[in-house]
N, C-alpha and C positions, 0 to 999 in steps of 0.2 A: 498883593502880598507885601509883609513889610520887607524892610531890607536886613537883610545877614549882618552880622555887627561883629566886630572882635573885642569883649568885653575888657580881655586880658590878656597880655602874652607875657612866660617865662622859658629861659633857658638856663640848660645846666651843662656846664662845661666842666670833664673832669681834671681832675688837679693832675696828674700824670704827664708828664709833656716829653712824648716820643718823637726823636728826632727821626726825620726820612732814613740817616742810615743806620740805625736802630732800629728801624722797623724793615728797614732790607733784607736787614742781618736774619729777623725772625723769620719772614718771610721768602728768604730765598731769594732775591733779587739781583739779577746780573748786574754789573756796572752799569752794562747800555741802559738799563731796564732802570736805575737808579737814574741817571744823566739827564732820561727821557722825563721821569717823574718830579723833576726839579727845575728843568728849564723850561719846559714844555709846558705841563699839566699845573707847574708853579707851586709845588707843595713843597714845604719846608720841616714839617712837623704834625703831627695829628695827637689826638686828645684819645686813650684808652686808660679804661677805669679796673684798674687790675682789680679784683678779687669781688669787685661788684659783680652782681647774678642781673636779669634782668627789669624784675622789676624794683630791683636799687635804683636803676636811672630814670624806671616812671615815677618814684617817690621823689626823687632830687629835683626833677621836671616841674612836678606838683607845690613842691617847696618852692621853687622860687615863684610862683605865679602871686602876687601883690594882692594883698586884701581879700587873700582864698576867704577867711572866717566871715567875713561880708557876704560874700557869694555862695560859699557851704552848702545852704538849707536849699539855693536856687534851680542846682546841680541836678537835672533829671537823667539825663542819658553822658556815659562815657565810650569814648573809642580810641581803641586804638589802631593809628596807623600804620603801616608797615608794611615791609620792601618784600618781607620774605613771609611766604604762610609760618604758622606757630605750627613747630615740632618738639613731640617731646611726649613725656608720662601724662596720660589723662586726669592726675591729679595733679599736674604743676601747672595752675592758671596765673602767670606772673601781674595780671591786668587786677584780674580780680582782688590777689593779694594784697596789692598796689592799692587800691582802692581802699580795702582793710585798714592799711596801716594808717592812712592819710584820714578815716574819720569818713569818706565816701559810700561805703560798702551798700547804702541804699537807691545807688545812679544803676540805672540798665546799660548794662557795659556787654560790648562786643568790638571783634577786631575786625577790620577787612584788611583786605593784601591786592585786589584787584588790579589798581593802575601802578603797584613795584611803587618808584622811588615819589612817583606823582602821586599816590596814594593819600598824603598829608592833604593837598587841595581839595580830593574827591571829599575826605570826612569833613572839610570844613563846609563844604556844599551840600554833601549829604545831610548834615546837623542842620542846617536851617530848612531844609526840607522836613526832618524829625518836627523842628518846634513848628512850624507852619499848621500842622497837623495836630500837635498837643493844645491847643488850647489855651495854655496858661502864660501870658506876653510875659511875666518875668523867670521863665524855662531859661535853664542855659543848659549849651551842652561842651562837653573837658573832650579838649580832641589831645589826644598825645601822641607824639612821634621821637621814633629814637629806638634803636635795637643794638642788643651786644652780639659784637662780633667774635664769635665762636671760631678759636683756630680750628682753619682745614675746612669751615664752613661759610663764612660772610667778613672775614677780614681782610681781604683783598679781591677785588674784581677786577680783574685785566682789562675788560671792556671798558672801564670806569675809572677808580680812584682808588688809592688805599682808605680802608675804610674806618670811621671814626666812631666815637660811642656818646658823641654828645647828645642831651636830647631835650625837650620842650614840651611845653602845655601853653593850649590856649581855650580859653573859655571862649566860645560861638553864642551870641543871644540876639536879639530883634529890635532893631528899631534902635539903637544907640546911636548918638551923634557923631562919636570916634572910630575910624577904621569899619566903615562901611564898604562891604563889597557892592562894587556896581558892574562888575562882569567879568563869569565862567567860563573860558572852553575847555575842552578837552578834544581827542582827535588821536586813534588807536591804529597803527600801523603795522596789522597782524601777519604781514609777511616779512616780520625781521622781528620773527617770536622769537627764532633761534640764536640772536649774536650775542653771544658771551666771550667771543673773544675778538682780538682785532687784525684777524688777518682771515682772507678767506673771500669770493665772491660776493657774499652777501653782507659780507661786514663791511668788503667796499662802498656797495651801494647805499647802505644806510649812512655809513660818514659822506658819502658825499650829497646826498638829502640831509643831515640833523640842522645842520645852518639855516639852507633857504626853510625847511618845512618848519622850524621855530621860529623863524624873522614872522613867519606869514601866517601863523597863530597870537604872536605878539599883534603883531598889526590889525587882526581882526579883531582880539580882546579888546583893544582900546576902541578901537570903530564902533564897536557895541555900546560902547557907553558914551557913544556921543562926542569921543573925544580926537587928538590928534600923540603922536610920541613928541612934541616937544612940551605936550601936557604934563608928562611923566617927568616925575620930579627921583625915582631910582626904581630901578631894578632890583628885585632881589631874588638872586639864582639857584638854583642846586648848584653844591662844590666839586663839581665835578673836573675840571681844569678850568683852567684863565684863559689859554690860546681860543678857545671855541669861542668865550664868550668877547674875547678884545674881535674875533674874525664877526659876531653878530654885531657890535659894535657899530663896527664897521661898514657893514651891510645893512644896518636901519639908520647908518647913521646918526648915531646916538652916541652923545659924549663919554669919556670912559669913564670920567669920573661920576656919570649918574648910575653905574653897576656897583653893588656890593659886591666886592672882590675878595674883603679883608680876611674872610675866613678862611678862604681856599687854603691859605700855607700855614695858618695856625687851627686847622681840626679837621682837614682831610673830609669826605664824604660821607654826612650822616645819614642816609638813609632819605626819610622822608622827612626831617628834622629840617632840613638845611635853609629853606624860607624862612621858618621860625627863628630859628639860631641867626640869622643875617636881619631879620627886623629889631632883633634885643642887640646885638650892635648897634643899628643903623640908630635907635634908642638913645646908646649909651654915646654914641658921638653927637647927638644932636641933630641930627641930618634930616630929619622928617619935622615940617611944622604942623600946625592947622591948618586944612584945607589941601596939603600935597596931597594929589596922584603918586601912587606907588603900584608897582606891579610883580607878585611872586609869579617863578615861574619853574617849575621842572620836569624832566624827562625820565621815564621808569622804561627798564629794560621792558622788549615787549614789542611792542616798542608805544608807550603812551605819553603824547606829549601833553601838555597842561599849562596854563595861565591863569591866572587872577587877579584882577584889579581892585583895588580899592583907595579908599580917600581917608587922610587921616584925619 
């Protein structure tokens, strides 16, 4: 088989810049509950797209991705990724519209929800399994990740983060020389289907498993590909807090500054976007050359944890 390739990556960040206690205020948030979300979990401010609907943010997505008009006609299959199943009227297909507006409208588009916030990795694995099977070596396939959080529905998760509306597209194709994935895992911990919040026996036991059982998905992603973690040239995480990830840090022994951090306080928790949205940083500072190992990684309630490596 050839190898999974990332053609293209964009992000769209919206212009909105909601400060932590702005978004308390909407949110209901105690002081503790505020203190805990700023010192702690390290957020400063999150990115919400007032008056956008949701497939505003798959068109914004699709906008920024670089030499779409190039790639256009290549486009066979779209997905979208995402934390939460689609609800809603049988005639409001936000993906599909999305696709309309952008000049798309003849890519086979479907969504999955399966692995929650790791969802974004499964489509870009699932996609190179798509083209393996197609036929046609110049197939790409448009993975998008990114959802609007709907007050009272996906704008804050206690379990998690206050939630953000940034969101991303990446073109998946075969055989390219840049940002070649060279190893998948995933690893589904179905008896902590239930935490959604953070207090409670079984909310214990999963915080006190998320560290070692990510260090030890990390470790075996890179063993797979032949490789060692001082190979890895950055991390790039779900925005979920900073403390967890300075604690894995720490526990793989892995310097702090090889983790994309930067997002965390400026756009809160996007969903399945979050990899995506911390490689167009990690982009736009320059931080990746030719040839780095890089590694996304995130955890979807569920509990499904996820890795991905690749080489840029």
């Amino acid at each position: 088989m050839t190898a999974t390739s990332l053609a293209a990556v964009g992000s769209f960040l919206p212009d909105t810049d909601v400060t932590l206690e702005q978004a308390a205020t909407v949110l209901g948030l105690t002081d503790q509950e505020l203190k805990r979300y700023r010192r702690f979990f390290g957020l400063d401010r999150v990115r919400w797209a007032t008056g956008a609907r949701q497939e505003d943010l798959l068109v914004a997505a699709i906008g920024q991705l670089p030499d779409l008009d190039a790639y256009r006609s290549r486009i066979r299959y779209a997905i979208h990724a995402r934390t939460i199943e689609p609800t809603g009227a049988y005639s409001s297909q936000p993906l599909h519209t999305a696709l309309a507006r952008t000049g798309l409208g003849h890519a086979q588009a479907f969504a999955l929800s399966q692995h929650a916030c790791s969802s974004g990795l499964l489509a870009v694995d699932l996609a190179g399994r798509l083209l393996d099977t197609d036929g046609d070596p110049d197939a790409l396939v448009l993975v998008l990740t990114g959802e609007k959080t709907y007050p009272h529905v996906a704008r804050f998760m206690p379990a998690a983060m206050v939630m953000g509306e940034s969101s991303a597209a990446c073109l998946v194709g075969r055989g390219g020389e840049r940002d070649r994935v060279l190893a998948y895992t995933t690893r589904t911990y179905g008896q902590f289907n239930a935490v959604t919040v953070r207090s409670g026996p079984q909310a214990a036991a999963f915080e006190q498993m998320y560290i070692p059982g990510l260090a030890d998905l990390i470790r075996d992603t890179v063993a797979q590909a032949g490789l060692t973690l001082d190979d890895l040239r950055l991390v790039l995480p779900h925005n979920v807090n900073r403390i967890s990830w300075t604690r894995l840090a720490r526990l793989l022994d892995l310097p702090l500054d090889r983790l994309m951090l930067d997002n965390i306080a400026r756009t809160g928790h996007c969903f399945c976007a979050d990899p995506f949205v911390n490689y167009s940083r990690a982009r736009e500072l320059d931080l990746l050359r030719p040839g780095d190992h890089y590694l996304m990684a995130s955890v979807g309630l569920g509990a499904t944890f996820s890795a991905m490596l690749l080489r840029h």
